[in-house]
Backbone atoms as SQL, in Angstrom:
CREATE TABLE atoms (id INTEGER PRIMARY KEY, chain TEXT, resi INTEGER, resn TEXT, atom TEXT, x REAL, y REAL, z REAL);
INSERT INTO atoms VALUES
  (1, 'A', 1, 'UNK', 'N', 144.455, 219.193, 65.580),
  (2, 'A', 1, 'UNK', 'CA', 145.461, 220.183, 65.917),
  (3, 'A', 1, 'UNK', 'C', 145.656, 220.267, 67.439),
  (4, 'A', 2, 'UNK', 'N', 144.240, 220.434, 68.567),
  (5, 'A', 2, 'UNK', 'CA', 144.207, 220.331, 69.851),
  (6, 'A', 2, 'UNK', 'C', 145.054, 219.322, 70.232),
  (7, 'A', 3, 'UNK', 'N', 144.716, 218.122, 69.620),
  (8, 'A', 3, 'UNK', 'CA', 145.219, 216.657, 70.025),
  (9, 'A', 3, 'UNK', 'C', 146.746, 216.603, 69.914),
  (10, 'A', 4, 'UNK', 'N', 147.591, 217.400, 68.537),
  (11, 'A', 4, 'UNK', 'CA', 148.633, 217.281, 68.271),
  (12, 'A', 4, 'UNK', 'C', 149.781, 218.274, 69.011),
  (13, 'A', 5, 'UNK', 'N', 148.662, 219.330, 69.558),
  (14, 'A', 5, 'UNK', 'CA', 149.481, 220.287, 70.676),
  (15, 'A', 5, 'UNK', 'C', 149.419, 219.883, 72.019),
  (16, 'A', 6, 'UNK', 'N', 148.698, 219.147, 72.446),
  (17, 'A', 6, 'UNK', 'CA', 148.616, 218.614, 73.924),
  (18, 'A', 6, 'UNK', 'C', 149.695, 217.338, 73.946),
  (19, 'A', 7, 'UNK', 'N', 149.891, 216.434, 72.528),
  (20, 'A', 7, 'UNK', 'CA', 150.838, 215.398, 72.739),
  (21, 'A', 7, 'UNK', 'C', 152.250, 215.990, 72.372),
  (22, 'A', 8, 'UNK', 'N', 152.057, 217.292, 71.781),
  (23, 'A', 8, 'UNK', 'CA', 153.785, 218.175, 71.870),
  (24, 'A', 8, 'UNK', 'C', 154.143, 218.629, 73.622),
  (25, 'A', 9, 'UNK', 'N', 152.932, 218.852, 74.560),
  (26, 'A', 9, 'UNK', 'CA', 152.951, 219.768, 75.572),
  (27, 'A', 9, 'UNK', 'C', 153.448, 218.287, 76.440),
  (28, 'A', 10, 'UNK', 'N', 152.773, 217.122, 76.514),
  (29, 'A', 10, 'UNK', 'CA', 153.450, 215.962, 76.939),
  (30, 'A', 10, 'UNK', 'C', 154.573, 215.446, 77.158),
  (31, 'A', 11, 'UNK', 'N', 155.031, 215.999, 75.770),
  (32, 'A', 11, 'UNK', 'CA', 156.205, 215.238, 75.325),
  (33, 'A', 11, 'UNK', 'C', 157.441, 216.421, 76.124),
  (34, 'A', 12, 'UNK', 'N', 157.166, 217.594, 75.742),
  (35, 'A', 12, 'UNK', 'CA', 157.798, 218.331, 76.032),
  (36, 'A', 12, 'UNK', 'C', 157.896, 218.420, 77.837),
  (37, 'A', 13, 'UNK', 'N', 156.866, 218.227, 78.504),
  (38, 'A', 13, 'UNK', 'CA', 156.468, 218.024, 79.838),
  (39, 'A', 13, 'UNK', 'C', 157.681, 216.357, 80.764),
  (40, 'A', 14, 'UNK', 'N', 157.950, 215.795, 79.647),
  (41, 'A', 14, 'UNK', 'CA', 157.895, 214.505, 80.177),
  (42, 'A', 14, 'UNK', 'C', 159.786, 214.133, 79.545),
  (43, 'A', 15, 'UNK', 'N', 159.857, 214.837, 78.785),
  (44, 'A', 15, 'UNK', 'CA', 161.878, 215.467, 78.448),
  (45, 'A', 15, 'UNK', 'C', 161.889, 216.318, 79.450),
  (46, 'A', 16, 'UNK', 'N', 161.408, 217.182, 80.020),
  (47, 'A', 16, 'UNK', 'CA', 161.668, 218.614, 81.257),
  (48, 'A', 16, 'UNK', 'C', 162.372, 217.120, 82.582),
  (49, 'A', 17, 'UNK', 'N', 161.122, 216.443, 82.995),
  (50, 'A', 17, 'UNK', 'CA', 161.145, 215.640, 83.728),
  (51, 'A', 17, 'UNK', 'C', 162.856, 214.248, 83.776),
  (52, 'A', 18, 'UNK', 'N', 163.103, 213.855, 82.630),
  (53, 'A', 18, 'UNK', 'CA', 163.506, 213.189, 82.213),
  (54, 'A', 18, 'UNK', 'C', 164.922, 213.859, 82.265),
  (55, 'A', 19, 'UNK', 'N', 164.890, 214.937, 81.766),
  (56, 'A', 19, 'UNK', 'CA', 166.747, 215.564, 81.956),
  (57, 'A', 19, 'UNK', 'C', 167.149, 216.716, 82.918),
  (58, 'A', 20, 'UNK', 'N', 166.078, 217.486, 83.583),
  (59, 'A', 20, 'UNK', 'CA', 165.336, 218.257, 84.817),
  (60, 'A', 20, 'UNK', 'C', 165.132, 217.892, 86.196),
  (61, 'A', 21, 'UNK', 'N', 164.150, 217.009, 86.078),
  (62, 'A', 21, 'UNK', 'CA', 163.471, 216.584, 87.037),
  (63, 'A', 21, 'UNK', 'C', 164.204, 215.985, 88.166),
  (64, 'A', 22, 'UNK', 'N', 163.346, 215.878, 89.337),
  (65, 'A', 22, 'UNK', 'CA', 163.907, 215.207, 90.412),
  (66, 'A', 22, 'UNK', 'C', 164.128, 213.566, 89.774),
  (67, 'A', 23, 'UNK', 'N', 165.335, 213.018, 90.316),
  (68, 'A', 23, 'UNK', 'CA', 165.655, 211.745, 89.410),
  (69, 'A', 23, 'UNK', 'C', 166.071, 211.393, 88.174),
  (70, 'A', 24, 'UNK', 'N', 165.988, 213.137, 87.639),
  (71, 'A', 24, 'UNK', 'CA', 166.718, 212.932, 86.054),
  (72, 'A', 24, 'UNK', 'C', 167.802, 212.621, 85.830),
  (73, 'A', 25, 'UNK', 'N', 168.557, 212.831, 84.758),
  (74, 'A', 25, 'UNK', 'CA', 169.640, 212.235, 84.115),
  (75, 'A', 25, 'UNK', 'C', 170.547, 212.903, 84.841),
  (76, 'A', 26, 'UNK', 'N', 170.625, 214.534, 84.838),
  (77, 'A', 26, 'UNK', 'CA', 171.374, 215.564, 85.380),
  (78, 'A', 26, 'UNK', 'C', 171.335, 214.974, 86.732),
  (79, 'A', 27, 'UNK', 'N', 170.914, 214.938, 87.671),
  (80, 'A', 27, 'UNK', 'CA', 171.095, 214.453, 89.280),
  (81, 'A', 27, 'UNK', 'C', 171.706, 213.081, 89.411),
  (82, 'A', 28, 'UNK', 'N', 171.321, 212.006, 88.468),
  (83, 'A', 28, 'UNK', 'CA', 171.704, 210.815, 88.326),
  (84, 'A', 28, 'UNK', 'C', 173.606, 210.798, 88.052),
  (85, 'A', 29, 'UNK', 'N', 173.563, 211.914, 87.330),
  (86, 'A', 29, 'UNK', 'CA', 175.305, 212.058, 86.494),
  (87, 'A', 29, 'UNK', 'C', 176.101, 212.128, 87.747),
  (88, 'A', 30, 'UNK', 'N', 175.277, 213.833, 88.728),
  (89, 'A', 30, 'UNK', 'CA', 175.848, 214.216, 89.558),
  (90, 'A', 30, 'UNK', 'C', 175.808, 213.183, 91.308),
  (91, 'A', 31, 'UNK', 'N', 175.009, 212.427, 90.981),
  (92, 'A', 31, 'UNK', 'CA', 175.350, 211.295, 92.004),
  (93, 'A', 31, 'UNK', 'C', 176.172, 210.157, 91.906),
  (94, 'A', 32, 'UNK', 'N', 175.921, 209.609, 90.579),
  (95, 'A', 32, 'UNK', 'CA', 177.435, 209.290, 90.184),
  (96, 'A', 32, 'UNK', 'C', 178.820, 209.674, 90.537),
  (97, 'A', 33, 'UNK', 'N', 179.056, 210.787, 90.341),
  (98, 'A', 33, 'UNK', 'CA', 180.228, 211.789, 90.518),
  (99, 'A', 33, 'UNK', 'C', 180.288, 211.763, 91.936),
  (100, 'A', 34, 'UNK', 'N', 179.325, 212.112, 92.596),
  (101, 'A', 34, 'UNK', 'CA', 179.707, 211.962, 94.240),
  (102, 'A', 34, 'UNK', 'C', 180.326, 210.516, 94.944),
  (103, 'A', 35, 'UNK', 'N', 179.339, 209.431, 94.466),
  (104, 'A', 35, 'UNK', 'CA', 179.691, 207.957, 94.874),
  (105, 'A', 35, 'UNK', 'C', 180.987, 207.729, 94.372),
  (106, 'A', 36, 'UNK', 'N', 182.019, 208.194, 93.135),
  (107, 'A', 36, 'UNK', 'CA', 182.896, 207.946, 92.812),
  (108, 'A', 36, 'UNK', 'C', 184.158, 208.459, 93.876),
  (109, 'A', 37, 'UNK', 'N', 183.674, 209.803, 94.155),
  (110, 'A', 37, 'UNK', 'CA', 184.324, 210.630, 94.829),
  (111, 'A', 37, 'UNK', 'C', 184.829, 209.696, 96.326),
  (112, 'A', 38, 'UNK', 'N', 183.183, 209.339, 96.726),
  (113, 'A', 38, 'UNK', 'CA', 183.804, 208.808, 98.267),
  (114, 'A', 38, 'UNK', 'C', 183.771, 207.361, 98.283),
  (115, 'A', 39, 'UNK', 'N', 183.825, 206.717, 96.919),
  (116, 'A', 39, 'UNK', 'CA', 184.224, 205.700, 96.848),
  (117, 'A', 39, 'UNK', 'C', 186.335, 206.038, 97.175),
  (118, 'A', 40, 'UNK', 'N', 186.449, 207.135, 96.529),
  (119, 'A', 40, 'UNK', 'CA', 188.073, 207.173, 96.569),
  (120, 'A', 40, 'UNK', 'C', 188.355, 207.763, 97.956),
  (121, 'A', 41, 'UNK', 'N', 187.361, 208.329, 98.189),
  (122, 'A', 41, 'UNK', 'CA', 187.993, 208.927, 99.673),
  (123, 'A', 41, 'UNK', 'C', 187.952, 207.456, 100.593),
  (124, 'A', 42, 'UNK', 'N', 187.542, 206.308, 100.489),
  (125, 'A', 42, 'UNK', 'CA', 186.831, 205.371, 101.468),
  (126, 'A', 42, 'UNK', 'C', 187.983, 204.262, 101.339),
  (127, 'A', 43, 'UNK', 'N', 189.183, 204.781, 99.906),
  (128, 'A', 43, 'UNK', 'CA', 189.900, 203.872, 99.811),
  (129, 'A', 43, 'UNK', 'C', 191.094, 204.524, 100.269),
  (130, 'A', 44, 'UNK', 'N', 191.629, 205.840, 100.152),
  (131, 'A', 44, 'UNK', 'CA', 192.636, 206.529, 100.829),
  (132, 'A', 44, 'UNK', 'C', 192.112, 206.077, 102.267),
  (133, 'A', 45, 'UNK', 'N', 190.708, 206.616, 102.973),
  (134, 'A', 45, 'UNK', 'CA', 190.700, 206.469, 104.554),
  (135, 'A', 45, 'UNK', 'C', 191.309, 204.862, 104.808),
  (136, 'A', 46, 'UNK', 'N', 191.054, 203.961, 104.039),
  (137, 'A', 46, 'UNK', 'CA', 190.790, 202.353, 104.319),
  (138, 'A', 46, 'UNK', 'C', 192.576, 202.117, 104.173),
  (139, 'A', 47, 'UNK', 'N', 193.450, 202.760, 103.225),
  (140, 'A', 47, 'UNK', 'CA', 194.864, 202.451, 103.416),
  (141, 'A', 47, 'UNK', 'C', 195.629, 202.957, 104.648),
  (142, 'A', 48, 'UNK', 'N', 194.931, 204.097, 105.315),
  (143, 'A', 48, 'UNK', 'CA', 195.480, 205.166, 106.362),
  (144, 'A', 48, 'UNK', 'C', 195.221, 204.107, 107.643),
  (145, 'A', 49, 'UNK', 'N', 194.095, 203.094, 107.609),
  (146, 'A', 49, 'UNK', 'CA', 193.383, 202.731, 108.710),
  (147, 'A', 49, 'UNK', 'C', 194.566, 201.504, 108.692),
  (148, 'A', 50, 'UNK', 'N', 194.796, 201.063, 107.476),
  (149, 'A', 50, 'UNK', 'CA', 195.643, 200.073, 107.691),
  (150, 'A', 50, 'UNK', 'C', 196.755, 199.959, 108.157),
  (151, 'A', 51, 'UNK', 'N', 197.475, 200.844, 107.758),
  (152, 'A', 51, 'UNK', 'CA', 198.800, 201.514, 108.264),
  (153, 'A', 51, 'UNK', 'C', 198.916, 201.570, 109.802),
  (154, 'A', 52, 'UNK', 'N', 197.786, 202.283, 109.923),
  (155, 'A', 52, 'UNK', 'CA', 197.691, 202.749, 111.642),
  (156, 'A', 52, 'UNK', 'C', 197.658, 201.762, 112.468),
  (157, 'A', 53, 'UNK', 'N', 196.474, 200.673, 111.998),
  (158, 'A', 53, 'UNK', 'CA', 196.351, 199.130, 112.295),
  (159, 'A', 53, 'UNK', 'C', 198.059, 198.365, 112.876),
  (160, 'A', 54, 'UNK', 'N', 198.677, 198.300, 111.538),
  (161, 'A', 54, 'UNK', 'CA', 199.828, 197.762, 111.497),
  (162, 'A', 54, 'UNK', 'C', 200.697, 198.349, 112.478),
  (163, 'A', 55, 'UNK', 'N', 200.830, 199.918, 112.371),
  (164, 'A', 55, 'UNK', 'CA', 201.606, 200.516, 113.651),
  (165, 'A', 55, 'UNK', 'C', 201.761, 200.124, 114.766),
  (166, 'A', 56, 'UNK', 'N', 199.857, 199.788, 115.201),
  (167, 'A', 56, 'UNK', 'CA', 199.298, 199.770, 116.541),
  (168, 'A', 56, 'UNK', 'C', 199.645, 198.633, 117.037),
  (169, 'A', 57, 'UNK', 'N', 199.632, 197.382, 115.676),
  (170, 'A', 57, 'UNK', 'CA', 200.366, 195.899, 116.218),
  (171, 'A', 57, 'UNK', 'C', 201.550, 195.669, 116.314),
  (172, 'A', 58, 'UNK', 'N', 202.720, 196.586, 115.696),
  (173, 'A', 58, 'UNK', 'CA', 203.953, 196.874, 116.104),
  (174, 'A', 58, 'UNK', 'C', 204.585, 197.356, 117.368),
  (175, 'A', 59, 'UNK', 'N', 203.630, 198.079, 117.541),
  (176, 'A', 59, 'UNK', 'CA', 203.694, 198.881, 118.826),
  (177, 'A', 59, 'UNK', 'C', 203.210, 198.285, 120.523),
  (178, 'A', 60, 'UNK', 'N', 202.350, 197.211, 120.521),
  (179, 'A', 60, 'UNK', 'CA', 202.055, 195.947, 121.038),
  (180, 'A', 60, 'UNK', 'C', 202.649, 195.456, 121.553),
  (181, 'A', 61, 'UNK', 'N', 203.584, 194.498, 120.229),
  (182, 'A', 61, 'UNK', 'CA', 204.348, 193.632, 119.945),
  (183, 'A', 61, 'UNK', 'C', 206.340, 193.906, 120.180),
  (184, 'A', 62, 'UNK', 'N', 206.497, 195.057, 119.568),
  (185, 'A', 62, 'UNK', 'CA', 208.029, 195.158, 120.004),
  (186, 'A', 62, 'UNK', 'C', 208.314, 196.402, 120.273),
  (187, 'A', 63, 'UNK', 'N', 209.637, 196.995, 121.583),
  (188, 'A', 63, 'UNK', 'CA', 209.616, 197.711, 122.446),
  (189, 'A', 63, 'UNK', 'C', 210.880, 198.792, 121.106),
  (190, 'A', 64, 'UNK', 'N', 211.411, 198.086, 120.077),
  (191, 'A', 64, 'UNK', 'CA', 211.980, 198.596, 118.891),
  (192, 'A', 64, 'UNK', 'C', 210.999, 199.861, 118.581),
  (193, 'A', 65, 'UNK', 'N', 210.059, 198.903, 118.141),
  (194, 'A', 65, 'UNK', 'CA', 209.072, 200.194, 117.526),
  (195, 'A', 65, 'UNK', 'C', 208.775, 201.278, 118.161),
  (196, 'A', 66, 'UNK', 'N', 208.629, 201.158, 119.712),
  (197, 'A', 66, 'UNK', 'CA', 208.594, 202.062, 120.476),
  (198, 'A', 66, 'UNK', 'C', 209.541, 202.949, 120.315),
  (199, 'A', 67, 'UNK', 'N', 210.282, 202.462, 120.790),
  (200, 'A', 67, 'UNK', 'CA', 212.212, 203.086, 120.961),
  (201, 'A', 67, 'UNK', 'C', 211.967, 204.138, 119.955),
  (202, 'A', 68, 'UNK', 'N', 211.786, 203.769, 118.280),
  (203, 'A', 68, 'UNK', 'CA', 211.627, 204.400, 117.333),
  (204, 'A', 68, 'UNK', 'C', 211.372, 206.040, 117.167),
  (205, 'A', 69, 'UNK', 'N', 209.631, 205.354, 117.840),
  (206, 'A', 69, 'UNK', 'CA', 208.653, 206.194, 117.869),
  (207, 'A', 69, 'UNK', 'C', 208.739, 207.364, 118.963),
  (208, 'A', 70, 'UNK', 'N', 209.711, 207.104, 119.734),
  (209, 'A', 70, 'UNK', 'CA', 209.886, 208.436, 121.186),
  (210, 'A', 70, 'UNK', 'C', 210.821, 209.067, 120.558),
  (211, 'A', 71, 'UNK', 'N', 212.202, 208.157, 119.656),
  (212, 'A', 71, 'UNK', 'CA', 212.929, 209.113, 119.439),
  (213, 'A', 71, 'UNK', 'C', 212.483, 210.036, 118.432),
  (214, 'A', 72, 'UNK', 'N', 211.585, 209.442, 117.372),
  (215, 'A', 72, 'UNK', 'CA', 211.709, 210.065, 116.008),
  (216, 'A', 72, 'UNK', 'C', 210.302, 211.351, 116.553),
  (217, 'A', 73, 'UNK', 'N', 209.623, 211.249, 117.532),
  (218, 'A', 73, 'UNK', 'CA', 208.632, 212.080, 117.884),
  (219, 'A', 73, 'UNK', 'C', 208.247, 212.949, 118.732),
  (220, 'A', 74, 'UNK', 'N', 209.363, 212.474, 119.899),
  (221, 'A', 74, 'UNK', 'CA', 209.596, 213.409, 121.031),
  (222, 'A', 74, 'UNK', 'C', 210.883, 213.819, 121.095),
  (223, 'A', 75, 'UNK', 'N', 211.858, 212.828, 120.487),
  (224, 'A', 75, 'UNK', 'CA', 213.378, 213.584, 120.533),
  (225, 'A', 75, 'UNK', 'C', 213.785, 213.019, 121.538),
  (226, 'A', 76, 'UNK', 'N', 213.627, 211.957, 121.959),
  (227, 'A', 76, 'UNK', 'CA', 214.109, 211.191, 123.529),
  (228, 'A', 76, 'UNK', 'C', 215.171, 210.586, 123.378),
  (229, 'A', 77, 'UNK', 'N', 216.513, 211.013, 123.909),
  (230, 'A', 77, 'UNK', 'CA', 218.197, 210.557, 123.539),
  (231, 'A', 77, 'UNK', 'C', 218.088, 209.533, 124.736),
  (232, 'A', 78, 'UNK', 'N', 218.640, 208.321, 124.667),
  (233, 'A', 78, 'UNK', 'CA', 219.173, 207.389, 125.860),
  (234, 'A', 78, 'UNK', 'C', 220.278, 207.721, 126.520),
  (235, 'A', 79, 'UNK', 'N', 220.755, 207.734, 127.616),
  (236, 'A', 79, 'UNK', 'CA', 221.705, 207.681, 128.789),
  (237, 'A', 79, 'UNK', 'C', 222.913, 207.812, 127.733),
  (238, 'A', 80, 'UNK', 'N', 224.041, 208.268, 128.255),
  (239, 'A', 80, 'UNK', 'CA', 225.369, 208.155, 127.195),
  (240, 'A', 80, 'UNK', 'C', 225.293, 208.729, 125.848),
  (241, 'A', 81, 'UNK', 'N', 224.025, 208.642, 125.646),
  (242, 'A', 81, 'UNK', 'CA', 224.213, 209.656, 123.540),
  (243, 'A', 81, 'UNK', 'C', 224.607, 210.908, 123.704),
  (244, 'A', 82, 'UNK', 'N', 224.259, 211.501, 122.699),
  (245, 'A', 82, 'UNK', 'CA', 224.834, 212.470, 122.705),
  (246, 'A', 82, 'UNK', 'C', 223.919, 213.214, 121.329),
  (247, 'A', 83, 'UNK', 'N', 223.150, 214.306, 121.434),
  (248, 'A', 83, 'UNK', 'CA', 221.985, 214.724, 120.629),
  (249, 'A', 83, 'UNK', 'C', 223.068, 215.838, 119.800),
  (250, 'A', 84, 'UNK', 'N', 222.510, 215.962, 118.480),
  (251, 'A', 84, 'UNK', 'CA', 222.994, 216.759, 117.593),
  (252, 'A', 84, 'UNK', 'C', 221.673, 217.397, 116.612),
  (253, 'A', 85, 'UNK', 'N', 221.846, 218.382, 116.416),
  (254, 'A', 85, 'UNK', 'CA', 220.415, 219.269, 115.907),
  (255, 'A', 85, 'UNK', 'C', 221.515, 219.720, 114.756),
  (256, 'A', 86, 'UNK', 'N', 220.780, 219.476, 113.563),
  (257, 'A', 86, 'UNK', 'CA', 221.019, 220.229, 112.154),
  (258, 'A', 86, 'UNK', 'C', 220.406, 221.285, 111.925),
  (259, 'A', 87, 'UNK', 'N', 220.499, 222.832, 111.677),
  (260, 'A', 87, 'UNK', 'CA', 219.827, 223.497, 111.243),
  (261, 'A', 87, 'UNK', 'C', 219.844, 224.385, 109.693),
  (262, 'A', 88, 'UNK', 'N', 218.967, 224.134, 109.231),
  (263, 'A', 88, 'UNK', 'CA', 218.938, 224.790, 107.602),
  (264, 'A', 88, 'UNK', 'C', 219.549, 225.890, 108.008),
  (265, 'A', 89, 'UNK', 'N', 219.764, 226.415, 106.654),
  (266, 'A', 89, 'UNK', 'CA', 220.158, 227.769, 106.247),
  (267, 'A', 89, 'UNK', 'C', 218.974, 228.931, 106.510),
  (268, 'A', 90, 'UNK', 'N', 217.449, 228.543, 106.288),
  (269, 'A', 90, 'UNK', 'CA', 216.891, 229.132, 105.865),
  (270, 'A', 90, 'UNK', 'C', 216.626, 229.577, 107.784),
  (271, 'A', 91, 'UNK', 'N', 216.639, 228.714, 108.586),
  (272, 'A', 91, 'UNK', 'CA', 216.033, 228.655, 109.997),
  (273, 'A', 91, 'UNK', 'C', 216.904, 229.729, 110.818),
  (274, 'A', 92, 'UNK', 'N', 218.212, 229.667, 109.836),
  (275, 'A', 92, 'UNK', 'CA', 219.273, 230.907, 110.662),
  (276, 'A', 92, 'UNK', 'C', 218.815, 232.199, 110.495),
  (277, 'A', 93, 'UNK', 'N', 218.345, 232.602, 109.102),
  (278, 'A', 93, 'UNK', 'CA', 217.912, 233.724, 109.154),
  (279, 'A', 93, 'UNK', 'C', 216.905, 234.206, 110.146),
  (280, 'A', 94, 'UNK', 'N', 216.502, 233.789, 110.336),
  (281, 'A', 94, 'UNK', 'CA', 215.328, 234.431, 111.692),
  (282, 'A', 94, 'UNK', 'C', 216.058, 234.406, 113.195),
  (283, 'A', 95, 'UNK', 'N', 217.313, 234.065, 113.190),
  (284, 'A', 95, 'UNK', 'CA', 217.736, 234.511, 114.157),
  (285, 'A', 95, 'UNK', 'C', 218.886, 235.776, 114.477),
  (286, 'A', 96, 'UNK', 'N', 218.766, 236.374, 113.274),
  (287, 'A', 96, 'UNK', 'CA', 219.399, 237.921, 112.954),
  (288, 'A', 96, 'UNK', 'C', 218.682, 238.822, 113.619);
């Protein structure tokens, strides 16, 4: 009976461990779940890096891209243009 309650207390000791424990199943699931996680974050960062990459060799390479990039970011009109500002509907109201 001793013998058959100490190999229940084992068993029971050694499932605690097994779905509990440091290294169990439960921590194993939830590390899983993390590595998946920044496996996806590592592939959004890795398309962003590329992009930027590509920009940076555009930007290098032709004075277009530039041109682009002042107008579409600073608003920089060349000699002779002539700038035109659209404003929503919604942007007028705040000036009542």
């Amino acid at each position: 009976m001793r013998l058959m309650l100490a190999l229940l207390g084992l068993l029971l000791l050694l499932q605690y461990r097994l779905w509990l424990g440091e290294g169990g199943i439960i921590e194993r699931a939830s590390l899983e779940q993390r590595v998946a996680d920044e496996t996806e974050l590592n592939s959004t960062l890795r398309e962003r890096n590329e992009a930027l990459t590509s920009q940076v060799l555009e930007l290098q390479q032709g004075e277009a891209m530039l041109e682009a990039v002042a107008r579409e970011d600073l608003g920089l009109v060349q000699e002779g243009e002539e700038f035109y500002l659209f404003v929503d509907k919604t942007d007028q109201e705040f000036d009542q």
